[in-house]
N, C-alpha and C positions, 0 to 999 in steps of 0.2 A: 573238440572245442574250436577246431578253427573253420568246422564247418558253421558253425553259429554265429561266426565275427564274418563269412561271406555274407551271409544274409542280412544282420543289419547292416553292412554296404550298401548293399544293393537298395534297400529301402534310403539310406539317407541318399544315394545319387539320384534316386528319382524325386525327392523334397526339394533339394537342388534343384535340376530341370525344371519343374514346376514355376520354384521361385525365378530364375532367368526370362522364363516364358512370359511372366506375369510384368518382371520390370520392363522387358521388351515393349509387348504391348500398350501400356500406360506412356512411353516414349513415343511410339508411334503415334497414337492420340493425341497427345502435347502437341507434336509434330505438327501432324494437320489441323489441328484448333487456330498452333499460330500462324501456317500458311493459309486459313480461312482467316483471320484476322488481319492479314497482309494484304489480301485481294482486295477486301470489303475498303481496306483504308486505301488501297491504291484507286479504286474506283469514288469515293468520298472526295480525293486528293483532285480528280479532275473532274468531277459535277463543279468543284469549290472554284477551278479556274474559269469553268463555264459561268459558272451565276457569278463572278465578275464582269466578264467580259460583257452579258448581259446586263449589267448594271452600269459601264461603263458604255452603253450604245444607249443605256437610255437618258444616262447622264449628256450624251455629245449630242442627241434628241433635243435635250432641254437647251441646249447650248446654241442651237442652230436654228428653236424655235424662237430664243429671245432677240438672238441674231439678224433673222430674218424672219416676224412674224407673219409678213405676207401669204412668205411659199406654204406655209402649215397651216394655215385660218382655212376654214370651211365653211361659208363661204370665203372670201377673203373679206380681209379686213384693213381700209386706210388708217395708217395711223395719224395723229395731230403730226402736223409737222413742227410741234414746239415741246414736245414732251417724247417722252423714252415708253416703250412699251408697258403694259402692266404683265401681270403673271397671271395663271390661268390657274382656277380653282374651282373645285378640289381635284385632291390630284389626279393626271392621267395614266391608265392603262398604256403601256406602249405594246401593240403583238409585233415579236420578231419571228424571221425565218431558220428555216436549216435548223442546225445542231441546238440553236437557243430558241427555240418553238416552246420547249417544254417550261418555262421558266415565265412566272408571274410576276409583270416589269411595274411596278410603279414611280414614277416621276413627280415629284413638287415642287412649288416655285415659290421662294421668297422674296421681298422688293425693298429697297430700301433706295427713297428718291431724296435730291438734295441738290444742291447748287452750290456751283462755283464761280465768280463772276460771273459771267452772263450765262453761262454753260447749263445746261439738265443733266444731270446724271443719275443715270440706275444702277445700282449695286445687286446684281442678283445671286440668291443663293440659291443650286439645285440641285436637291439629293434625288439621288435614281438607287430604288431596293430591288431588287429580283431574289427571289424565293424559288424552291423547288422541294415539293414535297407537304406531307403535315408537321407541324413544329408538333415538339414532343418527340416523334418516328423518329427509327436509328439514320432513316434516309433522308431526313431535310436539310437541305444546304440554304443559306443567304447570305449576301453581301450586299453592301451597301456603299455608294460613291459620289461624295457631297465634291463641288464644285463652285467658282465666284467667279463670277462674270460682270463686266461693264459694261454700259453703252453709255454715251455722251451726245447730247445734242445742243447744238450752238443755232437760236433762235434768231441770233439778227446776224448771222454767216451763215448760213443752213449748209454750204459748198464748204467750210471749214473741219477738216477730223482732227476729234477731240484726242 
């Protein structure tokens, strides 16, 4: 009789092993599911800082076009010397270089003109979007970065800053 109680040992240690083998493996998959889940979000994590930064150059674009529309007109363009620039429409494509090449930059400008004593002033609003990717796809990133800007013009002081 106690050869019949080795034998079913031996069968239940190997149910066992079995069953250890099986939890193991199912642990290890976990495993690497979440360190593939960690990677894809660590790389998500800086495309996100990227198509900021690209949103913000296209945003300081807009800023620098209202600023100074001369340097960016093509040809150039004088403006009235009694009035504040207008905004350019519809909106512009910005292309950037390096790291933010890959990133689809658009720029818009809104106006909003008005007086103050003698003064002109433009209130501009300028959101810059950059995208990367198809929307829908696990890999599209966008961000978007609105900004307000002023310009003041004094018609009977032109030498006067507003």
């Amino acid at each position: 009789m106690s050869a019949m109680c080795r034998d079913r040992s031996r069968g239940f240690s190997m149910v066992s092993a079995i069953f250890i083998l099986v939890v193991l493996a199912v642990l290890a998959a976990a495993l690497v599911t979440v360190a593939g889940m960690q990677h894809a979000s660590a790389g998500l994590d800086l495309q996100g800082a990227r198509a900021y930064q690209a949103a913000r150059a296209g945003a300081e674009w807009g800023m620098y076009r209202i600023v100074n529309p001369d340097a960016v007109a093509d040809p150039p363009v004088a403006l009235p010397a009694n009035d504040v620039p207008n905004c350019w429409t519809p909106a512009e494509s910005v292309p950037l270089a390096g790291e933010l090449a890959q990133f689809s930059v658009s720029v818009s400008c809104a106006r909003v003109r008005t007086t103050e004593l003698d003064r002109i002033i433009g209130v501009y609003t300028i959101v810059s979007s950059a995208a990367f990717g198809v929307p829908q796809q696990p890999n599209h990133v966008s961000r978007e970065v609105q900004v307000t800007v002023s310009r003041c013009k004094n018609p009977v002081n032109p030498g006067f800053v507003c």
